[in-house]
C-alpha positions in Angstrom: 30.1 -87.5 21.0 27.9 -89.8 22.8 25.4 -89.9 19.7 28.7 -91.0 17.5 27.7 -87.8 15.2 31.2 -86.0 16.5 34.6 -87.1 17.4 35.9 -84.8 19.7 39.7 -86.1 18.3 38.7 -84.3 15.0 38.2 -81.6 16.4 41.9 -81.0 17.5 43.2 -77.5 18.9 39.4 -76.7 17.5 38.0 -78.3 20.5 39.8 -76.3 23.0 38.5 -72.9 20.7 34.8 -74.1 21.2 34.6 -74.6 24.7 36.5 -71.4 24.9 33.9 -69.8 23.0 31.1 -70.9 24.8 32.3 -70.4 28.4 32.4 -66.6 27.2 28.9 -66.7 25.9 27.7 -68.5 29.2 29.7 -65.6 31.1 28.3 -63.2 28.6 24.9 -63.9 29.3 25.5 -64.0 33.2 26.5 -60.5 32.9 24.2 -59.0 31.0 21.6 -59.9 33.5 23.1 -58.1 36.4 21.2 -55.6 38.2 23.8 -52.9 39.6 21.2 -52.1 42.5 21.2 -55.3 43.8 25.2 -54.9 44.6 24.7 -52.1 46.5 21.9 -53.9 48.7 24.8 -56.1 50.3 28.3 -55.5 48.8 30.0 -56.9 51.9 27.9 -60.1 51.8 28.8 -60.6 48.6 32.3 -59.8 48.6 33.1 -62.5 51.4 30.7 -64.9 49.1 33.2 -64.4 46.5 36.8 -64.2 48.4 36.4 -66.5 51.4 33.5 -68.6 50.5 35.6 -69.7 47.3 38.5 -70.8 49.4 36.4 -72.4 51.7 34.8 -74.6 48.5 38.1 -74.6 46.9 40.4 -75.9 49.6 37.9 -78.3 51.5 36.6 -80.1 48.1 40.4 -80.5 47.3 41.3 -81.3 50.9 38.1 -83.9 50.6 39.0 -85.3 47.3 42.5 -86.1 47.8 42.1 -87.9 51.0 38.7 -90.0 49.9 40.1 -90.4 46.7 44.0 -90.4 47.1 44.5 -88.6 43.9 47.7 -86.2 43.3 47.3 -83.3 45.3 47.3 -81.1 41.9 44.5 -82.9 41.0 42.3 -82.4 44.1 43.1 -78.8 43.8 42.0 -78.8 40.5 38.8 -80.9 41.1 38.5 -78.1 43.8 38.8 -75.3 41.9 35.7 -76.9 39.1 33.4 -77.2 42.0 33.6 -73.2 42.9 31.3 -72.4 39.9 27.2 -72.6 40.8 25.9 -70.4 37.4 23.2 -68.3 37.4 21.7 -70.9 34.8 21.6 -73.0 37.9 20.7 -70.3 40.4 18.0 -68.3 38.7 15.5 -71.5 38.6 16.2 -72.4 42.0 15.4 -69.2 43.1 12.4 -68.0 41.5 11.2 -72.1 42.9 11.7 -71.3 46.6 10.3 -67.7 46.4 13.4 -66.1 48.5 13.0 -62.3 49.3 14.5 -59.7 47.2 18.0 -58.9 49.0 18.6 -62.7 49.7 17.9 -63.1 45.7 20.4 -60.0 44.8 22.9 -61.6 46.6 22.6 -65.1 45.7 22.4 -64.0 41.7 25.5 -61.7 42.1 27.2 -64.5 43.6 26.5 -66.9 41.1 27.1 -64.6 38.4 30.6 -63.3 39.8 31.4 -66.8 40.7 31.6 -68.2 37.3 34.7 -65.4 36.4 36.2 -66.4 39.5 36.0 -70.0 39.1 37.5 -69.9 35.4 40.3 -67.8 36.3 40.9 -70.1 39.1 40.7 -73.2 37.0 42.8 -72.0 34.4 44.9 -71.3 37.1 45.0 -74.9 38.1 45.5 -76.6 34.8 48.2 -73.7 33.7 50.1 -75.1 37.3 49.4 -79.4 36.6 49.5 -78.5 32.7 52.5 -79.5 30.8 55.9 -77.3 30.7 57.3 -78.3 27.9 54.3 -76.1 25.9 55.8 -73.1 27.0 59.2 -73.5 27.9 60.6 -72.0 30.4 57.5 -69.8 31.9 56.3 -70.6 35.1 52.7 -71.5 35.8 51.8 -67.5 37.6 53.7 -65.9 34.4 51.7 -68.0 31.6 48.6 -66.9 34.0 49.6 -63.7 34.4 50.4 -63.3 30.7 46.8 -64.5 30.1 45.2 -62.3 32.4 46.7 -59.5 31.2 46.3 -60.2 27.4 42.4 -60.8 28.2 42.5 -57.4 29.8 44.2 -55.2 27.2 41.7 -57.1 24.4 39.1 -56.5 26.8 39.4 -53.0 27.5 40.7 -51.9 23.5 37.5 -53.6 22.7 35.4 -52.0 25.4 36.4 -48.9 23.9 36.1 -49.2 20.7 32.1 -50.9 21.7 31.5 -47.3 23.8 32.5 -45.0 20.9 30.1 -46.7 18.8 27.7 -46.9 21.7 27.7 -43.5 22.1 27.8 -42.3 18.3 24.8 -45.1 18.1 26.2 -46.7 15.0 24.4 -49.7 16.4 20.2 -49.9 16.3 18.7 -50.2 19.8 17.4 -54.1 19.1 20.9 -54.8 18.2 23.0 -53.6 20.8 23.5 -57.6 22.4 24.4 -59.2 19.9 26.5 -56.3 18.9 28.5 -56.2 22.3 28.3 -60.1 21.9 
């Protein structure tokens, strides 16, 4: 867009499919980097990274926002809930950079991996509560997020299975297997 070689307004409901598509990749990616040992160094660390260190950033950048700012409170809350997600794509650099030690890194990667899932979910969250009603009339903001969540789940687990089964009967060549799973 800023280079005038694409209009976003072409685009239409395509737009929404793209970024859609590459938030999975991004997510994807995070994922597949995970090291299962590192969890088990500090799982309780973690877990309060993820539960009340997101409504900590959640709640005080909304709380921040909305009285610097005097947006709509459904705004803050939704500014908020963007500034949960760090990335690993913005965590690994930093900490291969400052040369932290092993546990701090596992914990600090799981976080930032985790953190992007959380962060969309809570997002979508956001804009499914500020979004229009009219798109889906008569379904309150937790059902069309619940209905979500639970759609992504059953596609996610039919497909998990089917990806195993294959896995397992090695239809797919070792060098393949990401892009496969991809």
């Amino acid at each position: 867009e800023v280079s005038n070689l694409i209009d976003p307004s072409h685009l239409g409901a395509g737009l929404q499919m793209i970024v859609g598509l590459v938030v999975a990749i991004i997510l994807f990616e995070g994922g597949l980097t995970l090291n299962a040992e590192g969890a088990k160094r500090a799982p309780v660390v973690i877990a309060r990274l993820l539960s009340i260190g997101v409504l900590i950033t959640w709640w005080g950048t909304a709380l921040t926002v909305w009285l610097l700012f005097e947006v709509p409170f459904e705004i803050a809350v939704l500014c908020g809930s963007l500034v949960i997600v760090t990335g690993p794509t913005v965590v690994s650099p930093l900490l291969r950079r400052i040369g932290v030690n092993e546990r701090i890194k596992h914990i600090l990667y799981w976080e930032a991996v985790l953190i992007d899932v959380i962060g969309v979910f809570v997002a979508v969250l956001c804009l499914e509560w500020i979004g229009p009603e009219d798109a889906h009339a008569g379904w309150s903001p937790l059902v069309r997020f619940a209905f979500r969540c639970g759609l992504g789940l059953g596609v996610g687990l039919g497909t998990g299975f089917v990806m195993v089964q294959a896995l397992r009967r090695e239809w797919v060549p070792d060098e393949h297997l990401n892009i496969f799973v991809l």
